[in-house]
ChimeraX commands (.cxc) that place a marker at each C-alpha (Angstrom):
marker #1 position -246.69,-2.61,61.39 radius 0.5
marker #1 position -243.31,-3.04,59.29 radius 0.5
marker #1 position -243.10,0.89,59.66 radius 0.5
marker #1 position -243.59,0.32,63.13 radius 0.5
marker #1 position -240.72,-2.13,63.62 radius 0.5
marker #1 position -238.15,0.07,61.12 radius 0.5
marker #1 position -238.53,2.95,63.61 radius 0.5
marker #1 position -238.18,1.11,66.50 radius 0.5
marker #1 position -234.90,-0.56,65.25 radius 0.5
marker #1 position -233.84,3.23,64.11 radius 0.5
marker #1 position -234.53,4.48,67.62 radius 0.5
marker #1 position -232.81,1.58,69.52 radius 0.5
marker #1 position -229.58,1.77,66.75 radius 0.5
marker #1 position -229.43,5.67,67.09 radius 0.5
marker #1 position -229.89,5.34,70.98 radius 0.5
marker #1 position -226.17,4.73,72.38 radius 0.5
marker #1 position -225.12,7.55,69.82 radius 0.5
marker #1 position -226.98,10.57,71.43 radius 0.5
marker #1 position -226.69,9.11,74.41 radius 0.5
marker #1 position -222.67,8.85,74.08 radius 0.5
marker #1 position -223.35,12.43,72.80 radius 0.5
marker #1 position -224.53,13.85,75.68 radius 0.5
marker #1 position -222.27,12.88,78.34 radius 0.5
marker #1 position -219.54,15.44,78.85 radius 0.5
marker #1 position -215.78,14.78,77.84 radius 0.5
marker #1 position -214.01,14.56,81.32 radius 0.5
marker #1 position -210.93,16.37,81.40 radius 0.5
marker #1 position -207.91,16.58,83.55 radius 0.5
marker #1 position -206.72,19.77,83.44 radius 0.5
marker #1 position -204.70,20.82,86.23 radius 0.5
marker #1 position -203.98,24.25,87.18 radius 0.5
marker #1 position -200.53,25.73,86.38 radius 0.5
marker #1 position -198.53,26.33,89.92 radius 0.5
marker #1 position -195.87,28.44,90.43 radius 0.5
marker #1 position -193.93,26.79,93.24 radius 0.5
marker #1 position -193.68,23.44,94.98 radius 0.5
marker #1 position -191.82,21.79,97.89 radius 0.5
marker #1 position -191.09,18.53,98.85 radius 0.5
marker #1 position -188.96,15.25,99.77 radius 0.5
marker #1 position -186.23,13.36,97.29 radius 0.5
marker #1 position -185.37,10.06,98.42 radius 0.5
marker #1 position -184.23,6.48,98.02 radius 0.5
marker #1 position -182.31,3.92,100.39 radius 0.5
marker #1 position -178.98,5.68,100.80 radius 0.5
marker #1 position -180.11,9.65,100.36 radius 0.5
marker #1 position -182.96,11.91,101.76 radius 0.5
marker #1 position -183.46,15.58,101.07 radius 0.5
marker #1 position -185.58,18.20,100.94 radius 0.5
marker #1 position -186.13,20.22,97.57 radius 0.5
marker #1 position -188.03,23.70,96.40 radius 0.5
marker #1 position -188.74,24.64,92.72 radius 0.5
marker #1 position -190.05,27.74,90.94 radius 0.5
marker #1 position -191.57,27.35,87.79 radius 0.5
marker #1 position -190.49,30.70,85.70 radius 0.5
marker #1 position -192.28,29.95,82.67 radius 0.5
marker #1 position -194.92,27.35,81.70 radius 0.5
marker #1 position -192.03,24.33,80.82 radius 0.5
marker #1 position -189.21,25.63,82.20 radius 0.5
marker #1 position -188.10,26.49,86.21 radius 0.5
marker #1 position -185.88,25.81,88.64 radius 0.5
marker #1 position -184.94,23.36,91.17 radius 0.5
marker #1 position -182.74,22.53,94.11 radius 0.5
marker #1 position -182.33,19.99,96.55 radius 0.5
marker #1 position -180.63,19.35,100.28 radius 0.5
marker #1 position -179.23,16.35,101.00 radius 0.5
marker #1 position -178.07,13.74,103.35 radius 0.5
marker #1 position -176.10,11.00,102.43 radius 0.5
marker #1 position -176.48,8.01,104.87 radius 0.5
marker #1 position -172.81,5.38,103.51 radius 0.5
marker #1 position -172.56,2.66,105.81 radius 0.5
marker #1 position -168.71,2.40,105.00 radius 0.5
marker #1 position -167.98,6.04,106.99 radius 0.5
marker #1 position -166.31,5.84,109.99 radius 0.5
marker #1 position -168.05,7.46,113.32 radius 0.5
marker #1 position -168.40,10.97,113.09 radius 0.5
marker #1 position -168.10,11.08,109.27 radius 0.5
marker #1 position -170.63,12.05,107.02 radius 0.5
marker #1 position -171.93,13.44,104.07 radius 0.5
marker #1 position -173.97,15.96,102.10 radius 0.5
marker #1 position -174.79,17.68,99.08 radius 0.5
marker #1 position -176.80,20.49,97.28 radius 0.5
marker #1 position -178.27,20.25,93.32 radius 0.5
marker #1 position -179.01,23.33,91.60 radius 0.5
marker #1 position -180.90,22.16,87.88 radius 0.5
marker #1 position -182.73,24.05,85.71 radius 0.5
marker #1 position -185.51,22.25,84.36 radius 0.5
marker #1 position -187.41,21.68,81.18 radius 0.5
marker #1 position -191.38,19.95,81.49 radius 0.5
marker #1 position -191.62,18.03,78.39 radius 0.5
marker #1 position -195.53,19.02,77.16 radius 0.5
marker #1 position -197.60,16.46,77.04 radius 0.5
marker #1 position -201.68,16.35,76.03 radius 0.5
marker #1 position -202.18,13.74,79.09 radius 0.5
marker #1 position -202.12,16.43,82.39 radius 0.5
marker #1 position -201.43,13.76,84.58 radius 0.5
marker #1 position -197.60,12.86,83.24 radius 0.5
marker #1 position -195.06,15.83,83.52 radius 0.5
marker #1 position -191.74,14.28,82.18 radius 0.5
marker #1 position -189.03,16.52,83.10 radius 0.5
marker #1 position -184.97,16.90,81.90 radius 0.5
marker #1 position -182.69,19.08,84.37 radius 0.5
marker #1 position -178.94,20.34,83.69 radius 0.5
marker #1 position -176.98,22.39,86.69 radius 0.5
marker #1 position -174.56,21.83,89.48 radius 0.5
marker #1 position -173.85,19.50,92.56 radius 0.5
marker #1 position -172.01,20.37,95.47 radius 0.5
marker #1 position -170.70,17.96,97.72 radius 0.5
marker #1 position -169.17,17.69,101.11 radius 0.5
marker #1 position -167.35,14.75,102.90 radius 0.5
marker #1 position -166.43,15.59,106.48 radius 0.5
marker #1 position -164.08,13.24,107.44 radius 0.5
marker #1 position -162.42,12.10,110.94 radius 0.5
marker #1 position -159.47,9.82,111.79 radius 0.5
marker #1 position -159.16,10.73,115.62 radius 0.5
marker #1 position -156.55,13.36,115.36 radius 0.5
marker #1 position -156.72,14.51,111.63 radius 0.5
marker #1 position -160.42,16.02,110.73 radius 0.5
marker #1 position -161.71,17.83,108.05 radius 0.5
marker #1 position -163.94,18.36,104.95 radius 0.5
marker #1 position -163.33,17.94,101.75 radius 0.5
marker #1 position -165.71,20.20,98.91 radius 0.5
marker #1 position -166.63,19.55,95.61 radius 0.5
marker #1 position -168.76,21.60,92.77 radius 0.5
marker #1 position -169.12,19.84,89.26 radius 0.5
marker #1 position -171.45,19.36,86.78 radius 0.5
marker #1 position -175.06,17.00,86.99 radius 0.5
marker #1 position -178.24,16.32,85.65 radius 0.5
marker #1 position -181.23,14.11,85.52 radius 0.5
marker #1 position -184.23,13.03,83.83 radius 0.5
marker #1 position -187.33,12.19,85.72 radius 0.5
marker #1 position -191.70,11.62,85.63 radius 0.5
marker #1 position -193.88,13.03,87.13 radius 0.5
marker #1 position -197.61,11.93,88.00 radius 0.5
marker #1 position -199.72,14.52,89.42 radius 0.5
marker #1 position -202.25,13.33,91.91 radius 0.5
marker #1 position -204.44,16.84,92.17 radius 0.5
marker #1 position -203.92,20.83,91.89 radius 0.5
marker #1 position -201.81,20.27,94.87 radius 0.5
marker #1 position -199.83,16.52,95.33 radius 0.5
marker #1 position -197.65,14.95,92.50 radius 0.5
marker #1 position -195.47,11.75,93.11 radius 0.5
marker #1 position -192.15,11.08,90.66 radius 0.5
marker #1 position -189.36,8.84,89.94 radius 0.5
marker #1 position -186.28,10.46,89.34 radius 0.5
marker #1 position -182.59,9.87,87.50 radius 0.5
marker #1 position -179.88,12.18,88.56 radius 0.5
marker #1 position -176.43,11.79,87.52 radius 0.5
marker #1 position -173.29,13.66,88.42 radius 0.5
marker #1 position -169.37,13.85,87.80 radius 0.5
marker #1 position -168.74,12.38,91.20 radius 0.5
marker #1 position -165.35,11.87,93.33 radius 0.5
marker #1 position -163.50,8.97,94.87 radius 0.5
marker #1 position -161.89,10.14,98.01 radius 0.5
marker #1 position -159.65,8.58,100.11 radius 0.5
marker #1 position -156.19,9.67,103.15 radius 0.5
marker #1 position -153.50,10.96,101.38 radius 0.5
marker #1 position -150.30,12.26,103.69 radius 0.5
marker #1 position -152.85,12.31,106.32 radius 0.5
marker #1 position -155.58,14.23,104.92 radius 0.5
marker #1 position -158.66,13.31,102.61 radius 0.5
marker #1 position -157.84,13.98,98.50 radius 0.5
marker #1 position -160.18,13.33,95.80 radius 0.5
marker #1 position -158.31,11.09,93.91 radius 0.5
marker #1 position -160.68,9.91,90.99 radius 0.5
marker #1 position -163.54,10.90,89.48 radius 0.5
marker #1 position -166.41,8.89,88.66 radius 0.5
marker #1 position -170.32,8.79,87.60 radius 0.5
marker #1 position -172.72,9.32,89.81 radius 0.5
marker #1 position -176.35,7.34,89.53 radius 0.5
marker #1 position -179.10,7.97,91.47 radius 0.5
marker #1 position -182.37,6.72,91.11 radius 0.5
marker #1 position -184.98,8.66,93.75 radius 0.5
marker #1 position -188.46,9.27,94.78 radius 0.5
marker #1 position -190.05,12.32,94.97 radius 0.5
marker #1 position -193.41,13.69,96.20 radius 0.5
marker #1 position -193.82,17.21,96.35 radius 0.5
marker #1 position -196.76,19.59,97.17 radius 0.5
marker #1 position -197.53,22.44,94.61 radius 0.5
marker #1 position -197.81,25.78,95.86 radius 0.5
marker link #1:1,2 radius 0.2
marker link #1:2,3 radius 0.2
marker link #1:3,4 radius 0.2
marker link #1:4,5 radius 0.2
marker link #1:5,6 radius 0.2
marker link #1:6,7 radius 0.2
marker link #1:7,8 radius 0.2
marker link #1:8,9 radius 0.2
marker link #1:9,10 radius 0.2
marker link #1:10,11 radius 0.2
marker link #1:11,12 radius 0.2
marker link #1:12,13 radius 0.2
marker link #1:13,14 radius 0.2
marker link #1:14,15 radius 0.2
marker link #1:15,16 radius 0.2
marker link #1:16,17 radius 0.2
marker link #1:17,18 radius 0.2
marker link #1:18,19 radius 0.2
marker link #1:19,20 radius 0.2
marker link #1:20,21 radius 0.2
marker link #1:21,22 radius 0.2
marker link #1:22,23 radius 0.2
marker link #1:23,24 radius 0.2
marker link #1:24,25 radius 0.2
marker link #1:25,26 radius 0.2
marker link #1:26,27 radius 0.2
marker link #1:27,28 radius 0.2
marker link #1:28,29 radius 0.2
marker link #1:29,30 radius 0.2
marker link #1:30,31 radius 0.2
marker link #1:31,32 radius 0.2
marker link #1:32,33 radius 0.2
marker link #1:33,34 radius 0.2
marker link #1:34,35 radius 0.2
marker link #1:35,36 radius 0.2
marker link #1:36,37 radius 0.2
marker link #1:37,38 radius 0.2
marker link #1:38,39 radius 0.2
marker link #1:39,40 radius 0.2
marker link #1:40,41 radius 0.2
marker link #1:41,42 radius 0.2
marker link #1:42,43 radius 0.2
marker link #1:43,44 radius 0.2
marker link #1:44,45 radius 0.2
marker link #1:45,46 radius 0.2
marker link #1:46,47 radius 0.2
marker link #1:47,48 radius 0.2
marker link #1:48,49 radius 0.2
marker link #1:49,50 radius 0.2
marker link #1:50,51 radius 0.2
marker link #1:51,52 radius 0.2
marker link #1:52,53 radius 0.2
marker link #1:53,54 radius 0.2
marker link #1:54,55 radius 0.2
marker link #1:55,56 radius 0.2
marker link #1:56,57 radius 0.2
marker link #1:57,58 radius 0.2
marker link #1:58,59 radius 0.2
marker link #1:59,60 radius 0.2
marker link #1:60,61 radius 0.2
marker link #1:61,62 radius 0.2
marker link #1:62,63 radius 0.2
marker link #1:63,64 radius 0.2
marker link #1:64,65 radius 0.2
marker link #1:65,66 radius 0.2
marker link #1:66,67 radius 0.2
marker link #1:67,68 radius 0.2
marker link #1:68,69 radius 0.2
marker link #1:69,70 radius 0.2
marker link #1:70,71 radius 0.2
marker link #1:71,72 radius 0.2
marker link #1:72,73 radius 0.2
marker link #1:73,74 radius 0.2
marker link #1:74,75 radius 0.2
marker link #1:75,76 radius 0.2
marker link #1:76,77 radius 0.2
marker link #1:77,78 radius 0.2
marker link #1:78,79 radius 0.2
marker link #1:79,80 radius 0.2
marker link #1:80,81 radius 0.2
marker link #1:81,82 radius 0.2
marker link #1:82,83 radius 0.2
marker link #1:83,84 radius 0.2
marker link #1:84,85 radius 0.2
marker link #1:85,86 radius 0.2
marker link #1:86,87 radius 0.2
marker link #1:87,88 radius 0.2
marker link #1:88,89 radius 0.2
marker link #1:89,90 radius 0.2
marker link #1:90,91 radius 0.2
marker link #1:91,92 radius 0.2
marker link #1:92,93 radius 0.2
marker link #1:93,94 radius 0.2
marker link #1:94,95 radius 0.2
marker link #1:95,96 radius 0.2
marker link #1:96,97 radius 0.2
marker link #1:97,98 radius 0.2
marker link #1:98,99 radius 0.2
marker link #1:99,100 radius 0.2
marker link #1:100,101 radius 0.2
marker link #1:101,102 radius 0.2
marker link #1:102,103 radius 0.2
marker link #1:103,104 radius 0.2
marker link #1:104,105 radius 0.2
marker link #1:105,106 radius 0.2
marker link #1:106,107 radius 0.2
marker link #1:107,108 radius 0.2
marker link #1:108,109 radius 0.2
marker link #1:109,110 radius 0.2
marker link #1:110,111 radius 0.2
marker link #1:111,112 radius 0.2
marker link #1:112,113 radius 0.2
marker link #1:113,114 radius 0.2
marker link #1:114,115 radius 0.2
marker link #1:115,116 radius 0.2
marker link #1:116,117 radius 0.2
marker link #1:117,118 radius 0.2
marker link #1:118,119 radius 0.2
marker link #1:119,120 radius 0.2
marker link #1:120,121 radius 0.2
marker link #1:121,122 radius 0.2
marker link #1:122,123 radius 0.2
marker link #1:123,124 radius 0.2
marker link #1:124,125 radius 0.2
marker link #1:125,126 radius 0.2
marker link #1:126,127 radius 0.2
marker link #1:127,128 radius 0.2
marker link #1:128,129 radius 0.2
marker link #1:129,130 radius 0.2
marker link #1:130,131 radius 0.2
marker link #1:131,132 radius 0.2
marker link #1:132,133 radius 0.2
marker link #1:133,134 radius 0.2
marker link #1:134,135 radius 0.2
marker link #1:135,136 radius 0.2
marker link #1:136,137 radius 0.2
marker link #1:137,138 radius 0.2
marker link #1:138,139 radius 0.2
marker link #1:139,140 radius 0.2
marker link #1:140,141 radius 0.2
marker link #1:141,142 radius 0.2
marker link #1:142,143 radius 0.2
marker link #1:143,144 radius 0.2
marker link #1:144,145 radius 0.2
marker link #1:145,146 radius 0.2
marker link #1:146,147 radius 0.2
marker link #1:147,148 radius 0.2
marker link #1:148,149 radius 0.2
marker link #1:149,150 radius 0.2
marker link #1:150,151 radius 0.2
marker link #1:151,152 radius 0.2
marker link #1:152,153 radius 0.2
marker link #1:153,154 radius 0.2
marker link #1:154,155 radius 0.2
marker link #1:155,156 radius 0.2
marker link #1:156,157 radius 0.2
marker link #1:157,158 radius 0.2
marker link #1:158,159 radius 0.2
marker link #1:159,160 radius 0.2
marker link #1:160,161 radius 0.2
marker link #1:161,162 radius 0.2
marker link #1:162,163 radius 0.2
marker link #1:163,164 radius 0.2
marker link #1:164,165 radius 0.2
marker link #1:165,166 radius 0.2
marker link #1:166,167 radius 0.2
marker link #1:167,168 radius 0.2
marker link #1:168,169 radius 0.2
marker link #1:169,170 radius 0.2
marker link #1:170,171 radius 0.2
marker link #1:171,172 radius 0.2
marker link #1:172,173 radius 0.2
marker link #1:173,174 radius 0.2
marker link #1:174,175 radius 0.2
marker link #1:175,176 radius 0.2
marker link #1:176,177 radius 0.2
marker link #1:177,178 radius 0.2
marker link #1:178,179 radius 0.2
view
């Protein structure tokens, strides 16, 4: 009877160990994609951007956009272009894909006083640093920082001049689907 019992209590300790055994390890292994497309946004921009992934961590990316400024006069606006390469920081979680990116901005001001018009270019030097948090083989959803070596514009002798320089921060969404 006392054998009895010490197997019992053997079977029922040894129990949740071959049963934790058994069950599979889930994984989240994605598969690598070689392209994706999608929106960048937050309150005062919206654009649409590509990348190509040339190797497993590195690619590259650029972005269209549209500036919305509530200080521009009627018939003003303006617009830019980022071209970054980019380096995924390898992680063993799947899910995260933390990202740096170094390139160039362009940016355009088109500006209108009535009788003097124009637009006013700019190329210089940005980056960012963002996360990533893919959603499925296809869907990921980040927050982004980009940052740039902006201008300060304003009517000199009746045209628009850059006349300072200044950084640029800007926090943005993106969601992107992987081709």
């Amino acid at each position: 009877m006392a054998m009895s019992k010490l197997l019992l209590l053997a079977l029922i300790l040894a129990a949740p160990g071959l049963a934790a055994q058994q069950i599979p390890a889930e994984t989240s292994a994605y598969r690598p994609y070689k392209a994706s497309l999608g929106i960048l946004a937050n309150p005062r921009v919206i654009g649409l951007q590509v990348e190509a992934r040339l190797l497993r961590h590195f690619g590259v990316r650029a972005a269209g956009l549209q500036v919305f400024d509530a200080n521009q006069r009627q018939n003003e606006f303006s617009a830019g272009g980022l071209g970054l390469l980019t380096f995924y920081i390898p992680l063993k979680n799947q899910r995260l894909e933390p990202v740096l990116g170094l390139g160039g901005v362009y940016s355009l001001y088109h500006w209108d006083v009535g009788h003097h018009r124009g637009n006013l270019h700019d190329v210089n030097l940005g980056g960012g640093a963002g996360l990533n948090l893919r959603f499925s083989n296809n869907f990921r959803a980040g927050f982004n920082v980009l940052a740039a070596n902006g201008f300060r514009a304003d009517y000199v002798e009746g045209a628009m001049r850059v006349v300072g320089r200044r950084l640029l921060i800007m926090p943005a969404l993106s969601l992107d689907v992987l081709l």
